[in-house]
matplotlib code that plots the C-alpha trace (Angstrom):
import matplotlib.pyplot as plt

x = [-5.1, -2.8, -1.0, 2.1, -0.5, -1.5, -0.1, -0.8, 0.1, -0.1, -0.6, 2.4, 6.1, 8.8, 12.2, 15.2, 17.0, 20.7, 23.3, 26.3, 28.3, 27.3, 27.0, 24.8, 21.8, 19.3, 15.5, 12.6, 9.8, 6.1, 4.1, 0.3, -2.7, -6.0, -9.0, -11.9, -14.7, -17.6, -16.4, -16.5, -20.3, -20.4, -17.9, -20.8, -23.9, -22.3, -20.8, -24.2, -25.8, -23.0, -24.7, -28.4, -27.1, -25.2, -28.1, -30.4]
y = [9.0, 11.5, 14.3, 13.0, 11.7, 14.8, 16.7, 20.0, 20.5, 24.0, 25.3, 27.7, 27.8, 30.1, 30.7, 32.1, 34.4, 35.1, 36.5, 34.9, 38.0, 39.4, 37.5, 39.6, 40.0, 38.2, 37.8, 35.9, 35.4, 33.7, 32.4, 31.8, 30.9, 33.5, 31.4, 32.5, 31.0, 29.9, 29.2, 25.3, 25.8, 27.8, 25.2, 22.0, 24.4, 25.4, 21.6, 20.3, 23.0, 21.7, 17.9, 18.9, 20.2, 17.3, 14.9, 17.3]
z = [-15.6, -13.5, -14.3, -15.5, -18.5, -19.7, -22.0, -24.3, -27.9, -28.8, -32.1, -31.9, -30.7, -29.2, -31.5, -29.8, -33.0, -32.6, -34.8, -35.6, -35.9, -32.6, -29.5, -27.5, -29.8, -28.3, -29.3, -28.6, -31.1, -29.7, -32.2, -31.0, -33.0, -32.0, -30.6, -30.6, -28.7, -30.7, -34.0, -33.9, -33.2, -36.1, -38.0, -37.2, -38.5, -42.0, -42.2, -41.2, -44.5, -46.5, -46.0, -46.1, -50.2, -50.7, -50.2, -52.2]

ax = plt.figure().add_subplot(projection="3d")
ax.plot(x, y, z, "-o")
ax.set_aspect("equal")
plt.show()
């Protein structure tokens, strides 16, 4: 594997708004998604409670 391999997917995007009516309005909007660390951890315990019920 090298770099060239590699890639990211974010989970967000960039748009770029312009009017039609007026060539210099110019904006940029950044969509991001907020991570926060720990919550797949938290994610696997509750799925892992969901199955223990289940079985019961």
């Amino acid at each position: 594997m090298n770099f060239i391999d590699n890639t990211i997917k974010p989970d967000g995007g960039v748009f770029f708004l312009r009017k039609k009516d007026d060539e210099n309005y110019k904006k940029v909007l950044l969509i991001t998604d907020a991570k926060r660390q720990g919550a797949n951890d938290t994610r696997k315990k509750k799925a892992k409670a969901n199955k223990l019920l289940e079985m019961l």
